[in-house]
PQR file of N, CA, C, O and H, with PARSE charges and radii, in Angstrom:
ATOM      1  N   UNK A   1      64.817 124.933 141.119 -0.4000 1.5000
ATOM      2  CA  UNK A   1      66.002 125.695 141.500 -0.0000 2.0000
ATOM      3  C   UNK A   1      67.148 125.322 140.577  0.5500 1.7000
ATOM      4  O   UNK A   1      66.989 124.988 139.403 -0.5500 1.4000
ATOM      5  N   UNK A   2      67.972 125.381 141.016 -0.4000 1.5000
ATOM      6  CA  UNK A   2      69.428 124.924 140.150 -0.0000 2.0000
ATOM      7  C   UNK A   2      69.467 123.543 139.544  0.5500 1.7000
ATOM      8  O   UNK A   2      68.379 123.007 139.756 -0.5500 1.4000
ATOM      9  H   UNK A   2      68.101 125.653 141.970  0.4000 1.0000
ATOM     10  N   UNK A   3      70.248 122.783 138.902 -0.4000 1.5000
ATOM     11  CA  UNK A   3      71.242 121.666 139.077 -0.0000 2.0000
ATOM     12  C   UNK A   3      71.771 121.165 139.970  0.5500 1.7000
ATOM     13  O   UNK A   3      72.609 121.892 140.503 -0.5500 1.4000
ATOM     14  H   UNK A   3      71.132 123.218 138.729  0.4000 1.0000
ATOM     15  N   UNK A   4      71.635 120.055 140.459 -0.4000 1.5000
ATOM     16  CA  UNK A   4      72.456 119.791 141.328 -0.0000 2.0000
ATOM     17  C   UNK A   4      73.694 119.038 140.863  0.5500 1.7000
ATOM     18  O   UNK A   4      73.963 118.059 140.167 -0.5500 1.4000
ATOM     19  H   UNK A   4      70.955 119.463 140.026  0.4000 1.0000
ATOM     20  N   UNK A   5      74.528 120.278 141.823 -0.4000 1.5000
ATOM     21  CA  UNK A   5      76.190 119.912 141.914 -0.0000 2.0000
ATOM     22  C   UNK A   5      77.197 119.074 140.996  0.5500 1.7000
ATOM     23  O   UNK A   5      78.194 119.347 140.327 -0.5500 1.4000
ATOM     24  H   UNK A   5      74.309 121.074 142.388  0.4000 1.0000
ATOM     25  N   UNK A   6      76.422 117.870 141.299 -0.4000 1.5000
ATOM     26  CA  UNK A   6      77.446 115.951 141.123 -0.0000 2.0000
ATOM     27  C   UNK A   6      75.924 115.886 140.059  0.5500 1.7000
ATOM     28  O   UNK A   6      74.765 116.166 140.365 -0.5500 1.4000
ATOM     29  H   UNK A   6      75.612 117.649 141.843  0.4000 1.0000
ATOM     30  N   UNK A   7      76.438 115.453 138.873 -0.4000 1.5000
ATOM     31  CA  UNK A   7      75.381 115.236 138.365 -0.0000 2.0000
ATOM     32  C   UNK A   7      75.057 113.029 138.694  0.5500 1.7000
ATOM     33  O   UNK A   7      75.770 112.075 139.004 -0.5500 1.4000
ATOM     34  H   UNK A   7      77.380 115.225 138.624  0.4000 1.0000
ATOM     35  N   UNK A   8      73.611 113.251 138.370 -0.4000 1.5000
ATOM     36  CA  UNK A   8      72.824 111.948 139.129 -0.0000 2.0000
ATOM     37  C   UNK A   8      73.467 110.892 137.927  0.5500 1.7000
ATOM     38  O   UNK A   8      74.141 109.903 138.217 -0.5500 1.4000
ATOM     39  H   UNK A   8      73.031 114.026 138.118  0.4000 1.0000
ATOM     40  N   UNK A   9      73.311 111.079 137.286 -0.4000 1.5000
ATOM     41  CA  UNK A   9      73.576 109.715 135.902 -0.0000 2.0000
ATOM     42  C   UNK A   9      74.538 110.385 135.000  0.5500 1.7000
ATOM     43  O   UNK A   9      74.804 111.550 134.703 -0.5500 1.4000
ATOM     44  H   UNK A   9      72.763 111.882 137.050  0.4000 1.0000
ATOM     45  N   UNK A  10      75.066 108.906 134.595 -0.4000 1.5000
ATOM     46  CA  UNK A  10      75.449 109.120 132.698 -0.0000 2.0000
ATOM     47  C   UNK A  10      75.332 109.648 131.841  0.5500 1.7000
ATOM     48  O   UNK A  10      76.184 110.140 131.101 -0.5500 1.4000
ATOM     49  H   UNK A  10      74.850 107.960 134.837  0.4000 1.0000
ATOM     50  N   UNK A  11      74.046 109.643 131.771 -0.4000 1.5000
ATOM     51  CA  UNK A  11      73.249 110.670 130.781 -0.0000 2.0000
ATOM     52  C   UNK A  11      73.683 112.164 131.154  0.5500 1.7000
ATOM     53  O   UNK A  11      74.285 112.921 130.392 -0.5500 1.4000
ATOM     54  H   UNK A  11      73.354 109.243 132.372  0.4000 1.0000
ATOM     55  N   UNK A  12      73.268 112.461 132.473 -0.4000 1.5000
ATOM     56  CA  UNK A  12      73.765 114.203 133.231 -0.0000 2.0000
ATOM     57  C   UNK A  12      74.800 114.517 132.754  0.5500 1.7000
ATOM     58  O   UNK A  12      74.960 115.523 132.062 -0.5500 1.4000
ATOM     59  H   UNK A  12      72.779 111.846 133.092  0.4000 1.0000
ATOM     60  N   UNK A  13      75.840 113.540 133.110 -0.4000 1.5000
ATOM     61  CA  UNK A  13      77.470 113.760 132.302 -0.0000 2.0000
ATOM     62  C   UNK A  13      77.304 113.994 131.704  0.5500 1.7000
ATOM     63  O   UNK A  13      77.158 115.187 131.440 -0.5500 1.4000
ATOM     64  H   UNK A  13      75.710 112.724 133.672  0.4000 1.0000
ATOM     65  N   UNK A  14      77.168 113.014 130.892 -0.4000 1.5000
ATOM     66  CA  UNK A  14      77.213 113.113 129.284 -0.0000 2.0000
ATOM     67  C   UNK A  14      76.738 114.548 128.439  0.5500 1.7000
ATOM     68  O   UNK A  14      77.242 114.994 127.408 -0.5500 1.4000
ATOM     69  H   UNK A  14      77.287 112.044 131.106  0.4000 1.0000
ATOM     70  N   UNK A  15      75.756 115.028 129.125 -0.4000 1.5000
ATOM     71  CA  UNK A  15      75.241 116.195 128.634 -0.0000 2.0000
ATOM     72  C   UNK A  15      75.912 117.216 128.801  0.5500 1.7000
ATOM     73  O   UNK A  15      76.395 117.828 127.849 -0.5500 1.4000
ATOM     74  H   UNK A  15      75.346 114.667 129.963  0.4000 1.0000
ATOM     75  N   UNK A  16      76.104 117.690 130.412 -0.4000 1.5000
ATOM     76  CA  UNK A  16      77.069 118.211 130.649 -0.0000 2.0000
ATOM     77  C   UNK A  16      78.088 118.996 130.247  0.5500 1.7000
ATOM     78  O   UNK A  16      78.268 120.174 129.938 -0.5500 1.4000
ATOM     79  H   UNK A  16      75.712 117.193 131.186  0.4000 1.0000
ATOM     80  N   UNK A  17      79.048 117.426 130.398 -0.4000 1.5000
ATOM     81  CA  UNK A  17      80.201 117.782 128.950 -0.0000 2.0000
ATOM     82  C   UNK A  17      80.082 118.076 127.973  0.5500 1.7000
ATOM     83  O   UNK A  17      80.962 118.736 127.421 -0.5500 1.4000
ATOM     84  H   UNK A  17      78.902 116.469 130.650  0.4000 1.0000
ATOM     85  N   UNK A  18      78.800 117.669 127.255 -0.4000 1.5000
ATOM     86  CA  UNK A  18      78.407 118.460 125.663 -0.0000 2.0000
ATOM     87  C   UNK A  18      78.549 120.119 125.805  0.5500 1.7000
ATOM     88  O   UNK A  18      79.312 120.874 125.202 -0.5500 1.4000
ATOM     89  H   UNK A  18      78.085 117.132 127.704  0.4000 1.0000
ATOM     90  N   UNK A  19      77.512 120.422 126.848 -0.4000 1.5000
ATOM     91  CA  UNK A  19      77.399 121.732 127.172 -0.0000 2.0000
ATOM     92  C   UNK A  19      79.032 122.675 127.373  0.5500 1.7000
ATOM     93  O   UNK A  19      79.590 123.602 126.786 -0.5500 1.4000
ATOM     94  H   UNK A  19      76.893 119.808 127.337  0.4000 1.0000
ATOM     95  N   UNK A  20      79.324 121.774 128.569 -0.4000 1.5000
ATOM     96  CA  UNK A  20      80.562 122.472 128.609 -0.0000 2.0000
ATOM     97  C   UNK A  20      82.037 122.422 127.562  0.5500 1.7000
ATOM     98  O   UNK A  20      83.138 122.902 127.832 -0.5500 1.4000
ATOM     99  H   UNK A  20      78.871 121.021 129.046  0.4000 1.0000
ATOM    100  N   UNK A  21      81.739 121.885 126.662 -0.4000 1.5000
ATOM    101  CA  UNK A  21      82.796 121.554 125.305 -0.0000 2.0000
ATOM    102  C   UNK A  21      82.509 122.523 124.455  0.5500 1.7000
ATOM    103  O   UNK A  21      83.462 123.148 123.990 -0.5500 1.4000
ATOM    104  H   UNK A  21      80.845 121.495 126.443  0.4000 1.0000
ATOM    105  N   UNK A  22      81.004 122.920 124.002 -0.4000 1.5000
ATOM    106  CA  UNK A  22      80.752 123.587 123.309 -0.0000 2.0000
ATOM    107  C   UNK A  22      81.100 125.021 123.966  0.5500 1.7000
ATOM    108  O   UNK A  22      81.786 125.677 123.183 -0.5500 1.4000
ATOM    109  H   UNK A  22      80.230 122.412 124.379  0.4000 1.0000
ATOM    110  N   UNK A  23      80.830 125.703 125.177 -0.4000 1.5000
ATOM    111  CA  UNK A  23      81.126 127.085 125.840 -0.0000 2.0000
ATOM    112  C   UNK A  23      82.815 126.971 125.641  0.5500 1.7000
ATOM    113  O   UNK A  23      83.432 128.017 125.440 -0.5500 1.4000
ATOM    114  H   UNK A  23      80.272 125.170 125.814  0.4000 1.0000
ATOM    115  N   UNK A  24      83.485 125.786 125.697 -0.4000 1.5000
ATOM    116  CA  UNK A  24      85.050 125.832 125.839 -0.0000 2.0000
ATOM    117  C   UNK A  24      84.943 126.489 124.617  0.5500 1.7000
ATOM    118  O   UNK A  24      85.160 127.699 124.554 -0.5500 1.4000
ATOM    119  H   UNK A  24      82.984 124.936 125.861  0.4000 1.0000
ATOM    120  N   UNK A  25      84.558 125.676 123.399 -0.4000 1.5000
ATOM    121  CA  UNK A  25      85.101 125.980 122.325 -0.0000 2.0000
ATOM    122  C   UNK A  25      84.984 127.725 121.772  0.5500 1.7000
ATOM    123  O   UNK A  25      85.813 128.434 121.201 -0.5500 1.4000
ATOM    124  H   UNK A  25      84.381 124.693 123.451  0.4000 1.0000
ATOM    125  N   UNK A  26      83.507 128.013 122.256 -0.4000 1.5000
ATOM    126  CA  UNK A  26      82.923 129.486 121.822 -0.0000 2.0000
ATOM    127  C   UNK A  26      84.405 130.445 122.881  0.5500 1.7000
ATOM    128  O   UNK A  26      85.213 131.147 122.272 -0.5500 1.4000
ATOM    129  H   UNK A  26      82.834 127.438 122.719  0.4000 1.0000
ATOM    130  N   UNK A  27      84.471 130.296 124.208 -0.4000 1.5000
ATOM    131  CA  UNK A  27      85.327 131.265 125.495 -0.0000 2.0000
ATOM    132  C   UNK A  27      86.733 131.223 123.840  0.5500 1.7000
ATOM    133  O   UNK A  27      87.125 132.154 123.136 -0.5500 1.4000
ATOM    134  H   UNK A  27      83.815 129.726 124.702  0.4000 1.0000
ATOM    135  N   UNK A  28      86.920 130.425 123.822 -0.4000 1.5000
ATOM    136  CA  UNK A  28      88.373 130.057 123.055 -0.0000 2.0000
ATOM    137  C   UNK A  28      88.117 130.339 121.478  0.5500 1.7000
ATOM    138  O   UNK A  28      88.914 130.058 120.582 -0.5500 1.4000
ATOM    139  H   UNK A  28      86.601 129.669 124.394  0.4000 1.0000
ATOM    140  N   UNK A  29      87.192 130.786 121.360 -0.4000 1.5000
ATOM    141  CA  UNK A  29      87.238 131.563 119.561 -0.0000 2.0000
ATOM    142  C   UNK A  29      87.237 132.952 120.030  0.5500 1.7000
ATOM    143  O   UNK A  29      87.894 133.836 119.480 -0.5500 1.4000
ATOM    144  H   UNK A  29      86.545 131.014 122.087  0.4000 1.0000
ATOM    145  N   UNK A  30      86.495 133.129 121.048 -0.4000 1.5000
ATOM    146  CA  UNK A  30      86.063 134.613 121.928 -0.0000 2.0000
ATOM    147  C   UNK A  30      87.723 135.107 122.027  0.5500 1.7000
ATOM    148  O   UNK A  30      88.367 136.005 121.485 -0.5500 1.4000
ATOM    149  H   UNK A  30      85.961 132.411 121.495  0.4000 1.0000
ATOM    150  N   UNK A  31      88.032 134.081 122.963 -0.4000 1.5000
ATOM    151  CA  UNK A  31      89.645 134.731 123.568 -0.0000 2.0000
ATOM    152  C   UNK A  31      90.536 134.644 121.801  0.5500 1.7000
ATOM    153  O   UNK A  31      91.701 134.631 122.201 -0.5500 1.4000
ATOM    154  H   UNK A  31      87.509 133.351 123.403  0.4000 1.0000
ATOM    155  N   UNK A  32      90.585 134.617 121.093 -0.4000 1.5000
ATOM    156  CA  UNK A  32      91.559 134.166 120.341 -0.0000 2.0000
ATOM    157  C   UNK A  32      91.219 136.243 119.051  0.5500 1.7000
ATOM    158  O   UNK A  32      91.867 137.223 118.683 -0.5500 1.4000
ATOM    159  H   UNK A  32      89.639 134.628 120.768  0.4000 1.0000
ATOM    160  N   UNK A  33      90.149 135.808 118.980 -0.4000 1.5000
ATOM    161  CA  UNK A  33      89.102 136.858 118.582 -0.0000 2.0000
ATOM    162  C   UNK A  33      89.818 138.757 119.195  0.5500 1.7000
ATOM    163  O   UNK A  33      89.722 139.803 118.554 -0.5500 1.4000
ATOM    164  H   UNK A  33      89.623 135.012 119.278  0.4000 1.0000
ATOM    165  N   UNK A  34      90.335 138.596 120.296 -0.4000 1.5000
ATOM    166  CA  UNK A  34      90.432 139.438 121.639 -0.0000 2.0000
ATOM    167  C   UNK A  34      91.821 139.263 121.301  0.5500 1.7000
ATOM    168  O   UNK A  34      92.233 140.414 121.152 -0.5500 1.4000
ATOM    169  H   UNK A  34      90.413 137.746 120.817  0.4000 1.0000
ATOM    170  N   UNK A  35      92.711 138.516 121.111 -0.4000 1.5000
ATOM    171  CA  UNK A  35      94.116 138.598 121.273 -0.0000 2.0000
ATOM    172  C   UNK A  35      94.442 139.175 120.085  0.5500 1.7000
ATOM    173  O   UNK A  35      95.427 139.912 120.071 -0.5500 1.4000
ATOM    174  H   UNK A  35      92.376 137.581 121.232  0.4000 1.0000
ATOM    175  N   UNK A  36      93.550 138.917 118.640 -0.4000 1.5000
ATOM    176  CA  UNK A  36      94.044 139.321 117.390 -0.0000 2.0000
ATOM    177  C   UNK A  36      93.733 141.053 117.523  0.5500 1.7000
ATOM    178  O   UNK A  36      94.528 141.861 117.044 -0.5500 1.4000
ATOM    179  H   UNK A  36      92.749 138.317 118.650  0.4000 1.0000
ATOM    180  N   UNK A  37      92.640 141.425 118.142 -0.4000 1.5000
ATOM    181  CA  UNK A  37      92.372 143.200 118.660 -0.0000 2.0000
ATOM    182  C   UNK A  37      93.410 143.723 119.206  0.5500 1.7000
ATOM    183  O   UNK A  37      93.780 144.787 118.709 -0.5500 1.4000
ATOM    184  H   UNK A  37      91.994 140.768 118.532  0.4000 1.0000
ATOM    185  N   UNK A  38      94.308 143.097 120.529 -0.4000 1.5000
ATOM    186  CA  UNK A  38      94.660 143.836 121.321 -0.0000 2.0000
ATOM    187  C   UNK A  38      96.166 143.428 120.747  0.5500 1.7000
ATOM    188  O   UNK A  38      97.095 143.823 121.451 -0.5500 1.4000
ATOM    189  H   UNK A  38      94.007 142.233 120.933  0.4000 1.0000
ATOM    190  N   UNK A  39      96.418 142.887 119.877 -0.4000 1.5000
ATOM    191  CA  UNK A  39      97.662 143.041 118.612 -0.0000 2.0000
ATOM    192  C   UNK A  39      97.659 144.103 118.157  0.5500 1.7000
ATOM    193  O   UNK A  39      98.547 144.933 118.354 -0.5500 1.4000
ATOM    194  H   UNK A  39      95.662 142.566 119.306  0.4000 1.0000
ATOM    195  N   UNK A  40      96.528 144.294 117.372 -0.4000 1.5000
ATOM    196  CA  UNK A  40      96.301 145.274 116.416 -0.0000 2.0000
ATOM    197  C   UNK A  40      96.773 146.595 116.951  0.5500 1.7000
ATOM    198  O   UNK A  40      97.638 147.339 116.489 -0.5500 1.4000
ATOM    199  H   UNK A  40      95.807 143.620 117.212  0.4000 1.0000
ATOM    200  N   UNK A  41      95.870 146.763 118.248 -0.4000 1.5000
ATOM    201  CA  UNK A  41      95.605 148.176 119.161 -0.0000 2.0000
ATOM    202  C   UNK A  41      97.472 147.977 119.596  0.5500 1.7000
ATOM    203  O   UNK A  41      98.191 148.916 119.253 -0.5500 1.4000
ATOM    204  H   UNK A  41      95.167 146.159 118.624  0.4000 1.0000
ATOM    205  N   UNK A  42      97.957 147.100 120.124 -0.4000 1.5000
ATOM    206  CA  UNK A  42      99.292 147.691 120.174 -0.0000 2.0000
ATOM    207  C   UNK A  42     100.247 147.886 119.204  0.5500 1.7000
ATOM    208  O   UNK A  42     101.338 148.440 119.340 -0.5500 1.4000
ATOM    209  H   UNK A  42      97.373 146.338 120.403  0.4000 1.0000
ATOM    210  N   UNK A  43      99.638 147.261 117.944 -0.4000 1.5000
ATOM    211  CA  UNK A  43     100.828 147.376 116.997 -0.0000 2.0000
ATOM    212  C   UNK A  43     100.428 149.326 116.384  0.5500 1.7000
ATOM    213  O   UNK A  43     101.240 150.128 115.922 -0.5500 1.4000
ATOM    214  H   UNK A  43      98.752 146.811 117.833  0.4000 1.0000
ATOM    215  N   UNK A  44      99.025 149.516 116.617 -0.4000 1.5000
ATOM    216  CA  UNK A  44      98.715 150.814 116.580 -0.0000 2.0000
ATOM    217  C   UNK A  44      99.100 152.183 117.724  0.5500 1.7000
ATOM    218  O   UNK A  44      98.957 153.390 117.525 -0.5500 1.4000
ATOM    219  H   UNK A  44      98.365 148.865 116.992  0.4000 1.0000
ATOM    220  N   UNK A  45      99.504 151.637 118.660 -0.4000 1.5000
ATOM    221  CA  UNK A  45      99.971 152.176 119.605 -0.0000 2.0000
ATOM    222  C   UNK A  45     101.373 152.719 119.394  0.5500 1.7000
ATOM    223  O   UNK A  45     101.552 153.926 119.559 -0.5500 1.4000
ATOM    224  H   UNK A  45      99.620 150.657 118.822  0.4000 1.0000
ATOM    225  N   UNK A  46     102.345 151.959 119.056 -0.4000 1.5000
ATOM    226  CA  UNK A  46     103.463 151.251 119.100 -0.0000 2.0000
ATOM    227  C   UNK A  46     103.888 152.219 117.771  0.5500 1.7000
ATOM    228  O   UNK A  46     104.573 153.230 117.921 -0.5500 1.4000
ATOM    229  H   UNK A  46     102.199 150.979 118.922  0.4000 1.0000
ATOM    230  N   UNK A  47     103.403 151.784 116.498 -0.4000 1.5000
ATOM    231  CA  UNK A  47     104.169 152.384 115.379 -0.0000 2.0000
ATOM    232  C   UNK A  47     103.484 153.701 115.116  0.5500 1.7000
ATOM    233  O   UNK A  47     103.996 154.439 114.274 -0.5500 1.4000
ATOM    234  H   UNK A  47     102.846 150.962 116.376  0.4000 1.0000
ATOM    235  N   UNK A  48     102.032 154.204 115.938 -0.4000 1.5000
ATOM    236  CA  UNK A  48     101.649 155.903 115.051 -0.0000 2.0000
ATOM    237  C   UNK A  48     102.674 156.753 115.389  0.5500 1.7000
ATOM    238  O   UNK A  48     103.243 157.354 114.478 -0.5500 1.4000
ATOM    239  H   UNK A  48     101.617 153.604 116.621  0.4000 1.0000
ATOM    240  N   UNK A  49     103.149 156.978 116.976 -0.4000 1.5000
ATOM    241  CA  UNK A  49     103.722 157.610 117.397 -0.0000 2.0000
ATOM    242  C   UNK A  49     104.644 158.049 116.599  0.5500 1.7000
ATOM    243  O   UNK A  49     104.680 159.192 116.146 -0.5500 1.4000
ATOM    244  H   UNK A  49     102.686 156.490 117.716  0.4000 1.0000
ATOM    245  N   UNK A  50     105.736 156.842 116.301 -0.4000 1.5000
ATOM    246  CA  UNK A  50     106.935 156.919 115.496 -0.0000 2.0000
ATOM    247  C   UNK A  50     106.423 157.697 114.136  0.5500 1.7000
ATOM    248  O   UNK A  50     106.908 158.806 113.912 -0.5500 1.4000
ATOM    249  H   UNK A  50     105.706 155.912 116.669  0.4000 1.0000
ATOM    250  N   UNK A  51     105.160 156.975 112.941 -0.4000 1.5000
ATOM    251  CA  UNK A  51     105.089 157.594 111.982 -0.0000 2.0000
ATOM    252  C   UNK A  51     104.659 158.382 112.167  0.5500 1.7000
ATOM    253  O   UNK A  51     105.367 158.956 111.340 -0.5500 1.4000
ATOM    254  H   UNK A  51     104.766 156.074 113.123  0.4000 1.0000
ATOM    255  N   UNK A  52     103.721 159.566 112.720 -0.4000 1.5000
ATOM    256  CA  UNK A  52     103.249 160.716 112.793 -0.0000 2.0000
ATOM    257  C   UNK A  52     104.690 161.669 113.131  0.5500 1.7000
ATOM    258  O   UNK A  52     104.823 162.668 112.424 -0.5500 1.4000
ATOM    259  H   UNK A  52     103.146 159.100 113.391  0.4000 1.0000
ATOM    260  N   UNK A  53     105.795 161.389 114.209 -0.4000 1.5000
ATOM    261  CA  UNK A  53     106.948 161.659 114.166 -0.0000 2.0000
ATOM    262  C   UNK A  53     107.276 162.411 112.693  0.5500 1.7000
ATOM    263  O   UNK A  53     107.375 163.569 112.288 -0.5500 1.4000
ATOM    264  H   UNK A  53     105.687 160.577 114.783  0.4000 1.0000
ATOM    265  N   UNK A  54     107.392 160.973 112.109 -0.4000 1.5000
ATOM    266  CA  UNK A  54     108.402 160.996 110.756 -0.0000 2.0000
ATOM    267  C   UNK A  54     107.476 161.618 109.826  0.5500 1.7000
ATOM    268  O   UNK A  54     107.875 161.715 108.666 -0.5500 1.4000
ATOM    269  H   UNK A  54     107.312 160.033 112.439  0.4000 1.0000
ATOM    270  N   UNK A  55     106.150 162.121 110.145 -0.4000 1.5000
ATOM    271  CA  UNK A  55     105.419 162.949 109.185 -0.0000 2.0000
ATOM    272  C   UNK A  55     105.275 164.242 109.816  0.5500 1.7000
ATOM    273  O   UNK A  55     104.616 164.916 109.025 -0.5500 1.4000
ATOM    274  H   UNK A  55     105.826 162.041 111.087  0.4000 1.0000
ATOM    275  N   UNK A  56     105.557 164.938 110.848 -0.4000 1.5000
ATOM    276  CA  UNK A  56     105.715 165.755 111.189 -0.0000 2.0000
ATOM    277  C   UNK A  56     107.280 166.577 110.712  0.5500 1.7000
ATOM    278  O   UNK A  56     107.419 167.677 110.178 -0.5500 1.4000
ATOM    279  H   UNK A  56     106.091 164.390 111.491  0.4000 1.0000
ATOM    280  N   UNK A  57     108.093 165.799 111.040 -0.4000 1.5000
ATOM    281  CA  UNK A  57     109.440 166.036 110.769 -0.0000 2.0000
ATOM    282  C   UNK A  57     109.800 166.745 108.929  0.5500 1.7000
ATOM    283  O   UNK A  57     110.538 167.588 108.421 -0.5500 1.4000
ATOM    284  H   UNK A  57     107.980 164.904 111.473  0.4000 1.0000
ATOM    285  N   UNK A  58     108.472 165.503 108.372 -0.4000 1.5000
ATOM    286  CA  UNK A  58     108.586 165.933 106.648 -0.0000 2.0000
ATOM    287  C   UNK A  58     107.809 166.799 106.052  0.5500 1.7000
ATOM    288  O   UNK A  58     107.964 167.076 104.862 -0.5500 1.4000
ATOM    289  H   UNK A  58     107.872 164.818 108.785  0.4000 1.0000
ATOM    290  N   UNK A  59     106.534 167.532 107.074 -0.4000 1.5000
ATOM    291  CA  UNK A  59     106.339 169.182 106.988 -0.0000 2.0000
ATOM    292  C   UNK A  59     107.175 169.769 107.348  0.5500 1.7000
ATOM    293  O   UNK A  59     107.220 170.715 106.562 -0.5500 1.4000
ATOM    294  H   UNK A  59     106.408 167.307 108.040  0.4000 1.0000
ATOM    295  N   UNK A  60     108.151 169.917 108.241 -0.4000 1.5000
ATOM    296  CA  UNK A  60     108.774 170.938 108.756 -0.0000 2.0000
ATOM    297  C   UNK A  60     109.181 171.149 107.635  0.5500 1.7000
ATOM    298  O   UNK A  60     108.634 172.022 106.962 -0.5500 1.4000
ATOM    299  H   UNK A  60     108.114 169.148 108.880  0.4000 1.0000
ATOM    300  N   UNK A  61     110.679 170.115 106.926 -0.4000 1.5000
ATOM    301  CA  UNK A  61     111.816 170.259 105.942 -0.0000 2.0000
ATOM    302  C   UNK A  61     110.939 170.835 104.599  0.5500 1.7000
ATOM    303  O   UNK A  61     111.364 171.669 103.800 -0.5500 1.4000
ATOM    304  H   UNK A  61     111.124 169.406 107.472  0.4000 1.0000
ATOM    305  N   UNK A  62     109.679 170.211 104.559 -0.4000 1.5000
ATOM    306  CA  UNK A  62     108.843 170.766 102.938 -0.0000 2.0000
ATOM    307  C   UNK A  62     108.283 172.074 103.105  0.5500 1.7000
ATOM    308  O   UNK A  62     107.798 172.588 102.097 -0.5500 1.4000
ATOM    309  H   UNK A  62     109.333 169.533 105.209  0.4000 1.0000
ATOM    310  N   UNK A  63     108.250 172.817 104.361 -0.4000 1.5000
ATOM    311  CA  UNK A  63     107.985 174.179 104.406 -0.0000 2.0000
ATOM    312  C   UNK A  63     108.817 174.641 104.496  0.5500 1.7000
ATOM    313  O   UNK A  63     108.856 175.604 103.730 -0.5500 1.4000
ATOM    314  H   UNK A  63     108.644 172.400 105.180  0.4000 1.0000
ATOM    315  N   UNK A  64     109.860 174.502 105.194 -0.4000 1.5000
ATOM    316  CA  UNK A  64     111.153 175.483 105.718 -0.0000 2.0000
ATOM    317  C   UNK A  64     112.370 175.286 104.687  0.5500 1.7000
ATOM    318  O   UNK A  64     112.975 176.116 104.009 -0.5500 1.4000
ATOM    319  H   UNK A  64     109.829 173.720 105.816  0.4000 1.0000
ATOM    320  N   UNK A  65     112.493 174.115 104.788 -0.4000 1.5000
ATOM    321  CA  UNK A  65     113.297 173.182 104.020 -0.0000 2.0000
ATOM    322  C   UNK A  65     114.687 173.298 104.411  0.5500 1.7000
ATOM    323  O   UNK A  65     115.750 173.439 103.806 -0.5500 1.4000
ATOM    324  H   UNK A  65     112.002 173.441 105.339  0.4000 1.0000
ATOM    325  N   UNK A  66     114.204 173.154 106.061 -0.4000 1.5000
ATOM    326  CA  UNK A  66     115.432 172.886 107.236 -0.0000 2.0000
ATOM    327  C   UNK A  66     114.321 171.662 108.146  0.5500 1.7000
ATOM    328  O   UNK A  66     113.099 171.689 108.298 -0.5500 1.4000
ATOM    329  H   UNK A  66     113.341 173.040 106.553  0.4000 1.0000
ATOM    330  N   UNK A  67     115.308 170.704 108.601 -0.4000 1.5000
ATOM    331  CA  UNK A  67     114.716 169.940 109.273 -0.0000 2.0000
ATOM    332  C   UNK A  67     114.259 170.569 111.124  0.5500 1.7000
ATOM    333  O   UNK A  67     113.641 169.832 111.891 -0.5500 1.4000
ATOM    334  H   UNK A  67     116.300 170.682 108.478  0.4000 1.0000
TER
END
């Protein structure tokens, strides 16, 4: 079945913590990985609007050549 709970020895620890140091380290390249995306996606969010704006605005004036 499982592990139990409280680990029995030193050794259990010891392992353990190997195990669980190494998942820290992977969750925390994972999360870091995820924060540099959801930068991106808002800095893409954030500035198309505005430039598609300001490229819309610079067909109008280059066809009409009234803003």
């Amino acid at each position: 079945m499982g592990q139990a709970l409280h680990p029995v020895t030193d050794r259990e620890s010891a392992e353990r913590i190997k195990l669980l140091t190494t998942e820290n380290a992977q969750l925390r390249a994972e999360l870091g990985s995820i924060k540099d995306r959801l930068e991106n996606v808002e800095r893409i969010v954030t500035d198309r609007p505005s430039k598609l704006a300001r490229e819309i605005d610079a067909l109008a004036i280059d066809k009409g050549g009234n803003a």
